[in-house]
N, C-alpha and C positions, 0 to 999 in steps of 0.2 A: 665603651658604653658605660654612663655614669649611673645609676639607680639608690634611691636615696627613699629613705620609708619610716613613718612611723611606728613604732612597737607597740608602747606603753605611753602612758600620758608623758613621761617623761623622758623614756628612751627611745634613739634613733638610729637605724641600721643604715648602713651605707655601703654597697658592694660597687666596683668599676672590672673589666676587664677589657684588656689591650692585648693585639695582640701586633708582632712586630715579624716583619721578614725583610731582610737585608742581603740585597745582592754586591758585589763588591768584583770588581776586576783591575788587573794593575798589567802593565807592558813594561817594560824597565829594558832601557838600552843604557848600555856600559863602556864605555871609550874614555883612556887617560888624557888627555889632552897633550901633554909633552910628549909621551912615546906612542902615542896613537894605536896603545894596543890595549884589547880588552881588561877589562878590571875581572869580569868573572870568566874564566876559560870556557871553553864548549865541553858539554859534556852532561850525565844523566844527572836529575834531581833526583832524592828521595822524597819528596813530597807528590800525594796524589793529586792536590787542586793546581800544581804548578808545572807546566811542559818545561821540558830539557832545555837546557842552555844552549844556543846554537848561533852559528857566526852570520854575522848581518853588516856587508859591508868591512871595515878594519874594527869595528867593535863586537860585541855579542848582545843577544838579545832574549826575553824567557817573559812568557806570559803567565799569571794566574787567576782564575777567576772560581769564587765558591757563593753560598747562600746559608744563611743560618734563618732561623726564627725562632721564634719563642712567645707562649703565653705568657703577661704577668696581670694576676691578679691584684684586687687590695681590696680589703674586706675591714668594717670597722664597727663599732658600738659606740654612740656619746651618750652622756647621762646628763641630763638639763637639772642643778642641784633646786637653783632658784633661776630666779632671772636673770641673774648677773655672774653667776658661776656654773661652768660646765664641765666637766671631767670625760675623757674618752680613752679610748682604746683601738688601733690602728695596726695590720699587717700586711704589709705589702711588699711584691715580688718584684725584681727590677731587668734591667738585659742591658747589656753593651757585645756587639757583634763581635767577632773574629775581623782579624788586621792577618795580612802579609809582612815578611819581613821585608824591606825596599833597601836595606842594604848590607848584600853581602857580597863575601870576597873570594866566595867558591861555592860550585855548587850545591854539596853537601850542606850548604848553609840557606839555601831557598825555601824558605819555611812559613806555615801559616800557625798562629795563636787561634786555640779554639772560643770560642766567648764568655763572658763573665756574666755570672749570675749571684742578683744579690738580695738575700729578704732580710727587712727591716722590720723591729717592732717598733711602736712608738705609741709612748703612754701620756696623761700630762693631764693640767685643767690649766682651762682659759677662765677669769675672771676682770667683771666692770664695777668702778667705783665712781664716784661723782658725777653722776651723770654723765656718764664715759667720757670722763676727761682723763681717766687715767686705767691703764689697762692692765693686768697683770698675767704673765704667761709663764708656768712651765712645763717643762716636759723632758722626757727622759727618753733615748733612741736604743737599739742595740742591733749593729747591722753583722748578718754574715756572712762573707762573702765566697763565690766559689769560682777558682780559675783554673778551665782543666790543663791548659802547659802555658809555657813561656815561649818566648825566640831566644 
């Protein structure tokens, strides 16, 4: 949801909000091809979103399946100088889901990444010159980002 407001003659407020939920499942069968024996042995995972390693046929096989979601807001201010020049102010929140690991070599190593969250500032003015034949932009970012583990 996008909502977009005047303040002041010259200032304008801007708020969105998303929200995101991501389901994810993966099946993973493991067979060498030359020795036609498993690549990951049978046996328990330490992860909770992933069942045990177990034998399927002359390979082995292990499922996982999880869900994350998350809100991300962005919230902003522009300030209209003149006609041709604007200056604003921008911060917004961002999501990238949780991944499984897809290849491991035992099963101590069956593992999920929790997801990444990342808020951005972002500053700057936009300005038009010549009867916007020519445009001028800068702007400054500073993102930080949070990842709670690795694979």
């Amino acid at each position: 949801m996008y909502c977009s407001c005047r303040l002041l003659l010259r200032y304008n407020a801007m708020k969105k909000r998303d929200y995101t939920k991501d389901e994810k499942e993966m099946s993973m069968y493991t067979l060498k091809r030359a020795s036609q024996v498993p690549i990951i042995a049978p046996g328990a995972t330490d992860e909770e979103s992933c069942g045990d390693v177990r034998m399927q046929g002359k390979g082995s096989i292990y499922n996982c399946s999880n869900s994350w979601s998350e809100f991300s807001p962005k919230i902003g201010i522009d300030y209209q100088v003149n006609d041709d020049v604007m200056t604003y102010f921008h911060v917004s929140k961002g999501f990238r889901s949780g991944v499984f690991n897809a290849r491991p070599l035992a099963p101590n190593e069956v593992s999920s990444a929790e997801p990444e969250t990342l808020t951005s500032y972002e500053f700057g003015f936009k300005s038009q010159w010549y009867d916007n034949r020519f445009q001028l932009i800068f702007f400054g970012l500073c993102l930080s980002t949070r990842r709670n583990s690795t694979l």
